[in-house]
C-alpha positions as CSV (number, residue, x, y, z in Angstrom):
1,X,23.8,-37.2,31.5
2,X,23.9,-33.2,31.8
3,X,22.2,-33.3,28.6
4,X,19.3,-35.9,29.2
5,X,18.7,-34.1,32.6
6,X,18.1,-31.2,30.7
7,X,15.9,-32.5,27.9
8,X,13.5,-34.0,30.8
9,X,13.2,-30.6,32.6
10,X,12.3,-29.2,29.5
11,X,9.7,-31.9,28.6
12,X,8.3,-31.9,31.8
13,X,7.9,-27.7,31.6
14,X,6.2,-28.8,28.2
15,X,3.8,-30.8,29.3
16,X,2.9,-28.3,32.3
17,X,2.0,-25.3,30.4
18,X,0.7,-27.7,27.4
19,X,-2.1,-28.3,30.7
20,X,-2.5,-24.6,30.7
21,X,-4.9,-22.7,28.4
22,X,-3.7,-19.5,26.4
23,X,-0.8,-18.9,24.7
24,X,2.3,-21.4,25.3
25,X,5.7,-21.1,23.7
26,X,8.9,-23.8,24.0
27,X,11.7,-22.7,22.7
28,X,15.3,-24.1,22.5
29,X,18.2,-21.4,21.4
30,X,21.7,-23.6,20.5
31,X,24.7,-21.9,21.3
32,X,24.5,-19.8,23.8
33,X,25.8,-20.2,28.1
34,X,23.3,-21.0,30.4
35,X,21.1,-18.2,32.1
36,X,21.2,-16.2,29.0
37,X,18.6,-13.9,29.7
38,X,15.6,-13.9,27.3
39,X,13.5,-10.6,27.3
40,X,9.8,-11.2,26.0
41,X,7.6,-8.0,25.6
42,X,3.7,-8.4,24.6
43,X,2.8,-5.5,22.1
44,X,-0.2,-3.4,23.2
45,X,-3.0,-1.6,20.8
46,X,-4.5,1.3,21.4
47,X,-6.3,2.8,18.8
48,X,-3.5,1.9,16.3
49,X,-0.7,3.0,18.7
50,X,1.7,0.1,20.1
51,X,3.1,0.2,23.2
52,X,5.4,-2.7,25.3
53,X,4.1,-4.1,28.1
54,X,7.2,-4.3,30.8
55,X,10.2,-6.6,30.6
56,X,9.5,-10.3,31.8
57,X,13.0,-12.0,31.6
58,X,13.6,-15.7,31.7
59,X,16.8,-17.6,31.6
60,X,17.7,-19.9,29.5
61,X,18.2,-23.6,30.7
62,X,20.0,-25.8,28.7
63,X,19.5,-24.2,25.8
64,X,15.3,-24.1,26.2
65,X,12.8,-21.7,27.9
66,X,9.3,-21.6,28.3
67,X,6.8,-19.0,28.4
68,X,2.8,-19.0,28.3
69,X,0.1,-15.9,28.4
70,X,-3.7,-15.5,28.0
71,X,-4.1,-13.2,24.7
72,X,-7.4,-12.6,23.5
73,X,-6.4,-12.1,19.2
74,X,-3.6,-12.5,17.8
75,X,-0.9,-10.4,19.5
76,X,2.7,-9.6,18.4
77,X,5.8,-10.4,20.9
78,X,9.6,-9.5,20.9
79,X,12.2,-11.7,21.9
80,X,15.5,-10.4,22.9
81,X,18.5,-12.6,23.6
82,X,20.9,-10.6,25.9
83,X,24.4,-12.2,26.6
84,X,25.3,-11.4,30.4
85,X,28.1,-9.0,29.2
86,X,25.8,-6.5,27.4
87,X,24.8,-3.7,29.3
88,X,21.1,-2.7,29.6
89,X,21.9,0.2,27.2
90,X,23.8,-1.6,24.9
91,X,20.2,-2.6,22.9
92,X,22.0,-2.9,19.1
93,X,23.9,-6.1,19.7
94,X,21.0,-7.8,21.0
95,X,20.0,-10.8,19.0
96,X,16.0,-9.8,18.4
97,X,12.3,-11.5,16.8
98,X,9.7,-10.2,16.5
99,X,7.0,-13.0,15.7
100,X,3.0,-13.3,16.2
101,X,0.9,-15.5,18.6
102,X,-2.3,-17.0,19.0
103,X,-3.8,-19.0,22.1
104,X,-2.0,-22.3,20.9
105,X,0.9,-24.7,22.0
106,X,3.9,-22.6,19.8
107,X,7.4,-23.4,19.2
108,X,10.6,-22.0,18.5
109,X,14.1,-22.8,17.4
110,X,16.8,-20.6,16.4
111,X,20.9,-20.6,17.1
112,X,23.0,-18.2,18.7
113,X,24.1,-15.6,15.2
114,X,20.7,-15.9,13.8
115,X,17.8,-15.3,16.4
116,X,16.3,-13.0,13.7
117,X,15.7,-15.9,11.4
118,X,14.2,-18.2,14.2
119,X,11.9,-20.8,13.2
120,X,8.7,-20.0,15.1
121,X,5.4,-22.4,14.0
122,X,2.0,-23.5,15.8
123,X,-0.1,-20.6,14.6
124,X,-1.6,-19.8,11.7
125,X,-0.8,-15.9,11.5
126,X,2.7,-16.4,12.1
127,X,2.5,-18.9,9.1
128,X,1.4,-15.9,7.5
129,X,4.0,-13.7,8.7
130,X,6.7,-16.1,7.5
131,X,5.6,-15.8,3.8
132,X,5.8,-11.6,4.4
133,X,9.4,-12.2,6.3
134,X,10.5,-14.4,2.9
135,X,10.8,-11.0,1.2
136,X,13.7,-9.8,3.4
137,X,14.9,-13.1,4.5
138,X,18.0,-13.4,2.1
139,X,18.8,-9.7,1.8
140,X,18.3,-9.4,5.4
141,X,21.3,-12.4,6.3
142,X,23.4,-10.7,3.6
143,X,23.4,-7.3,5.3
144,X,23.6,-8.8,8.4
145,X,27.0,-10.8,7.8
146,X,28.0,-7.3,6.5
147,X,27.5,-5.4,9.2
148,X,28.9,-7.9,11.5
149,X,32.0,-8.1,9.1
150,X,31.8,-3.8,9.6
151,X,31.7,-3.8,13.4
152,X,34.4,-6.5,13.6
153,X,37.0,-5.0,11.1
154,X,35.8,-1.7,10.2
155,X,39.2,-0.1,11.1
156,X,40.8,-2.2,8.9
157,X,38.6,-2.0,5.4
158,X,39.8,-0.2,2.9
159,X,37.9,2.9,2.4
160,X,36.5,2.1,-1.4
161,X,35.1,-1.5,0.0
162,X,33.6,-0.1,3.3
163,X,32.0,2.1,0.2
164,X,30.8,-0.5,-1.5
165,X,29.3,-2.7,1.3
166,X,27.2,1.0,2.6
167,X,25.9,0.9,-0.5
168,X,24.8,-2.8,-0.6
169,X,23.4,-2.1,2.1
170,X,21.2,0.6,1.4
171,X,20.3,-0.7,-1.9
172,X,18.9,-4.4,-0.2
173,X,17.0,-1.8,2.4
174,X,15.2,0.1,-0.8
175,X,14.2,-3.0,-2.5
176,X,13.2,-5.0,0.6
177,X,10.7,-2.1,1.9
178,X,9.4,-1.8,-1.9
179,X,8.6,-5.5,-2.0
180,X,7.3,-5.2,1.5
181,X,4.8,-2.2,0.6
182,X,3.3,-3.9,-2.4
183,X,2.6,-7.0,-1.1
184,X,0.7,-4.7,2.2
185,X,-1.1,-3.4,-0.7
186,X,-2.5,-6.8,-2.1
187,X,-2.9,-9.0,1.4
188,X,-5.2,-6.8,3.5
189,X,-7.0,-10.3,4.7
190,X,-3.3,-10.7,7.1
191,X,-4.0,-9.1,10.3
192,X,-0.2,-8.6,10.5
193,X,-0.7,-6.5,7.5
194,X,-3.4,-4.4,9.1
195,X,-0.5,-3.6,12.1
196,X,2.3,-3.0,9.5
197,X,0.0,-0.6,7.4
198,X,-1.2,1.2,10.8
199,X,1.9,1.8,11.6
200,X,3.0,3.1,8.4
201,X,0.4,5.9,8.3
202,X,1.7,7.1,11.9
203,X,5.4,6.6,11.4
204,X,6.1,6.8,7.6
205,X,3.1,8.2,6.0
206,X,4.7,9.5,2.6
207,X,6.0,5.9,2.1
208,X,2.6,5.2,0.9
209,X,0.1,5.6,-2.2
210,X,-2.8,7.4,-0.7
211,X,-4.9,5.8,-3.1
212,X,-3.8,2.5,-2.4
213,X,-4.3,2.9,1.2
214,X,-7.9,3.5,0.5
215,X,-8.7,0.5,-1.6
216,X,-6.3,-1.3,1.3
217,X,-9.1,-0.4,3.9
218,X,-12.3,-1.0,1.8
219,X,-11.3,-4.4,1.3
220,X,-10.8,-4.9,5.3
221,X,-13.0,-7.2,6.8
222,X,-15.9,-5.5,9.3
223,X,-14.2,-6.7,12.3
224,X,-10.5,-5.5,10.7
225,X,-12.2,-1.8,10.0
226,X,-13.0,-1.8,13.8
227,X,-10.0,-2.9,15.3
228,X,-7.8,-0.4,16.8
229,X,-5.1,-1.0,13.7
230,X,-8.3,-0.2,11.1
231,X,-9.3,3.2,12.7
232,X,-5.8,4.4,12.7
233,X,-6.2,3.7,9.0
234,X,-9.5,5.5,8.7
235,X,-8.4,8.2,10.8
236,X,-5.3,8.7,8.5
237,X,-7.4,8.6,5.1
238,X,-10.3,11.3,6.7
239,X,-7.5,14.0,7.8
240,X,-4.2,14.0,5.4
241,X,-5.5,16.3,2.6
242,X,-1.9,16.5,1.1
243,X,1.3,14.2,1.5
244,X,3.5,16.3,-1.2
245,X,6.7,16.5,0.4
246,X,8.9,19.8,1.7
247,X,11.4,20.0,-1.2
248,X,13.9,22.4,-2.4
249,X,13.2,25.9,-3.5
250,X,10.9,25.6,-0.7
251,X,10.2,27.6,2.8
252,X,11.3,25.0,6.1
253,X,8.3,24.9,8.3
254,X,9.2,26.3,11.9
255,X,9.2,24.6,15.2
256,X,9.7,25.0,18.9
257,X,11.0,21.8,20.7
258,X,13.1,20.9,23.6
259,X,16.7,20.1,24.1
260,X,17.8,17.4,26.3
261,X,18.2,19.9,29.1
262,X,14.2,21.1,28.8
263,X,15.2,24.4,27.3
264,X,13.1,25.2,24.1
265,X,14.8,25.4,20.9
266,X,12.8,27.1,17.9
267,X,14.2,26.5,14.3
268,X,13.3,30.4,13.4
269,X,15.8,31.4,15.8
270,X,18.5,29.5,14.1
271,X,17.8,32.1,10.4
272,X,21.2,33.8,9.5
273,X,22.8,29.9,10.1
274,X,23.2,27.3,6.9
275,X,21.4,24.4,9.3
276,X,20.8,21.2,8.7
277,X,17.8,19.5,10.1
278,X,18.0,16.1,10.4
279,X,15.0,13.8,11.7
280,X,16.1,10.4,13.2
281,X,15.4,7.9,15.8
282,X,17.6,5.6,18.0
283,X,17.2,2.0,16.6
284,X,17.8,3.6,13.0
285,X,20.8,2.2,12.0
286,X,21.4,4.3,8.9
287,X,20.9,7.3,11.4
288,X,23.3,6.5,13.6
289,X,25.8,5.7,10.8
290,X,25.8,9.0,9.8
291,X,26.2,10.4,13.4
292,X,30.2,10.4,12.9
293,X,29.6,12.2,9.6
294,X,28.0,14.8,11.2
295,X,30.2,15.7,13.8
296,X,33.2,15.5,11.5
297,X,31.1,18.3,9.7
298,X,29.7,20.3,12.6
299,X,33.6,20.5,13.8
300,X,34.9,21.7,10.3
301,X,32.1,24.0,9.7
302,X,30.8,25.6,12.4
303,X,33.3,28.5,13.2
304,X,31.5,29.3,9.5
305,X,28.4,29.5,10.9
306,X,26.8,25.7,10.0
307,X,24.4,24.1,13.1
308,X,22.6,21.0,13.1
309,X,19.2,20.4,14.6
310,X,18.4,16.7,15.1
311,X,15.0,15.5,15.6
312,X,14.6,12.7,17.6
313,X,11.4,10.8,17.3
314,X,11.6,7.8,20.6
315,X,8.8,7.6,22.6
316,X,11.1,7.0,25.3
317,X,13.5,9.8,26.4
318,X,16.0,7.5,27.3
319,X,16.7,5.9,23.9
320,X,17.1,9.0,22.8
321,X,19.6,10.9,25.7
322,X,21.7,7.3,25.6
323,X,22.1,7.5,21.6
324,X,23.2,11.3,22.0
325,X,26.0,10.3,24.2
326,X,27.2,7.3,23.1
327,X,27.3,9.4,19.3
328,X,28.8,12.0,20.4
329,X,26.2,14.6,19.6
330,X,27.5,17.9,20.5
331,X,25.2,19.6,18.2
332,X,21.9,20.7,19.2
333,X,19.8,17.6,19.4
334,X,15.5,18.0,20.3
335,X,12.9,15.5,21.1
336,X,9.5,14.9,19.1
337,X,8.3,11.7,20.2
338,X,6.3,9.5,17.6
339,X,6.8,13.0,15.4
340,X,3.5,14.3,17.6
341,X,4.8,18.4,16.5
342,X,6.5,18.1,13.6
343,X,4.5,15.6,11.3
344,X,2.7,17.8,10.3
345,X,5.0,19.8,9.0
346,X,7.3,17.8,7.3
347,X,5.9,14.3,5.5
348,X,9.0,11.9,6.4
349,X,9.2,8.3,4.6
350,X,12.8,7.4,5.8
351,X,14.8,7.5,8.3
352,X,17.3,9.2,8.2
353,X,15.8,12.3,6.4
354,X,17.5,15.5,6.2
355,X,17.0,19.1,4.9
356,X,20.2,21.9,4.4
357,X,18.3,25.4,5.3
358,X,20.3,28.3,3.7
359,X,20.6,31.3,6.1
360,X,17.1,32.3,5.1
361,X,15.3,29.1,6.1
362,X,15.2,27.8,2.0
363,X,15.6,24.1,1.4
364,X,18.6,23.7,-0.8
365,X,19.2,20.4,-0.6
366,X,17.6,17.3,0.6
367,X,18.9,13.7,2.0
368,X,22.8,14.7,1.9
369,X,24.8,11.7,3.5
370,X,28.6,10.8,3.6
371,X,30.5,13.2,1.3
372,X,27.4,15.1,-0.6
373,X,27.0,16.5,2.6
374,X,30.6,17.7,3.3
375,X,30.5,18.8,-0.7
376,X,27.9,20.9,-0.4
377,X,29.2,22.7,2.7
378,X,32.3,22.7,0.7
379,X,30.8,25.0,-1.8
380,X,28.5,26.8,0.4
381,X,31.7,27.7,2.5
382,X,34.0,28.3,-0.3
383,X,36.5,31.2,0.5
């Protein structure tokens, strides 16, 4: 009876906002308690720069929820499944989707485990956007049942497998953002494409063929060149001159940014140190995976004169002063958000990217995670 109660309150909420104009999404998510909250945020444009309009939460009702807006194009949404025993800070185990919307009747079904592989259909981009998800979908479910194998019984892997599975890991990352990149390069008629791409030249721009870019935007549409995503694009193409990276042999580039605290912290100051400068952001899993790594380092090595300086590229402070404390970041740590001082200076692709500085500000070495990094400070160090 519970159950058919349900189902009507649900239909009748369908058939309410399926009266309304705009944007309408039903949705049922199995497997979860009642009055789960779901968090949907409506992503924002702005000359190429995305921003979250604020939180609106509903609860789930027998497994369904509905929700309706007026958009005026197509517009990209989160959806965040928070459990009531996860904290407001506690944003990693949230079950997440991102999806696109159009002013139709939409639905969505997914289960409790798998939110990230919902099934989300009524409009025609996000038909689109499935095809593009298809390249990550299986490698995507297969790191994900690692990880969640990781964070369940990490303690108790032996050391060689947890090996192994990090590098699974990493490998299905590299080949699911190379599949990803070429297909941007040969589908610029998606306008989930034109976001991705946009994006790309703010965030990542050295994970790009210039050239490719180019012929990218001269096959854009008029009305895609004049979006906000398409002048980000143009913009990007008309000022980078070079995107050769910072490598070793080379000079670091200096910087003055401030610690958590507001004091100013200026890499120059840190010459006569071996430093390594790290550049990283708070949902960057691989970034945080190496936090441990680092402060087992920092610990061993810096009575011998070894700092870090982490980079932290949030736009919100608060992502990045939660991460520091729940890693355990006792090393200098700065803020840069969206890279606005240092991208210039150094051309990042991936996160996490890191540079070691000798103790006259030369790049020696470049990307060193897990034990290349504790090897080379091995040798550096050497007695």
């Amino acid at each position: 009876m519970r159950r058919l109660i349900g189902l009507s309150i649900f239909l009748l909420i369908s058939l309410l906002t399926a009266a309304q104009t705009g944007f309408v999404l039903n949705g049922t998510i199995t497997g979860f308690e009642d009055s789960v909250r779901i968090i949907i945020n409506k992503i924002l444009v702005q000359d190429g720069e995305e921003s979250m309009r604020p939180d609106q939460t509903l609860y789930l009702v027998n497994q369904h929820f509905s929700f309706s807006d007026n958009i005026t194009s197509p517009t990209r949404f989160s959806i965040r499944v928070r459990p009531k025993y996860l904290s407001d800070e506690d944003f990693t185990k949230y079950e997440n989707l991102f999806f696109w919307a159009e002013n139709k009747s939409m639905t969505l079904t997914a289960e409790k485990g798998s939110v990230a592989f919902a099934d989300v259909s009524g409009s025609t981009i996000q038909d689109e956007f499935e095809g593009f998800r298809d390249l990550e979908r299986e490698k995507q479910w297969h790191n994900k049942q690692m990880i969640d194998s990781i964070r369940m019984y990490g303690s108790n892997i032996p050391p060689a497998t947890l090996k192994a599975m990090t590098d699974i890991l990493r490998a299905n990352q590299i080949a699911i953002e190379k599949a990803k990149i070429e297909y941007m390069y040969t589908h610029p008629q998606h306008y989930f494409i034109l976001s991705d791409m946009a994006f790309r030249v703010i965030k990542i721009p050295e994970s790009l063929e210039k050239e490719k870019v180019i012929n990218f935007y001269e096959q854009l549409s008029t009305s895609y060149k004049n979006d906000g995503y398409g002048r980000q694009i143009k913009k990007y193409i008309e000022s980078t001159i070079s995107f050769k990276a910072l490598t070793t042999g080379q000079k670091s580039m200096h910087f003055t940014l401030p610690d958590s605290t507001g004091k100013k912290v200026s890499l120059s100051k840190m010459k006569g140190k071996t430093v390594l400068l790290d550049f990283w952001f708070a949902g960057c899993l691989p970034c945080r995976q190496e936090h441990p790594n680092y402060l087992q380092a920092y610990q061993f090595y810096r009575a011998k004169g070894f700092e870090i300086l982490s980079v932290n590229s949030d736009s919100k402070r608060e992502l990045w002063t939660n991460a520091m404390q729940k890693d355990s970041m006792i090393w200098r740590s700065v803020w840069d958000p969206q890279q606005k001082v240092t991208s210039g200076l150094y051309k990042i692709s991936n996160f996490p990217t890191n540079f070691l500085l000798n103790t006259k500000g030369e790049i020696i070495a470049k990307d060193l995670r897990g034990e290349a990094l504790h090897a080379a400070l091995k040798n550096i160090f050497a007695e």
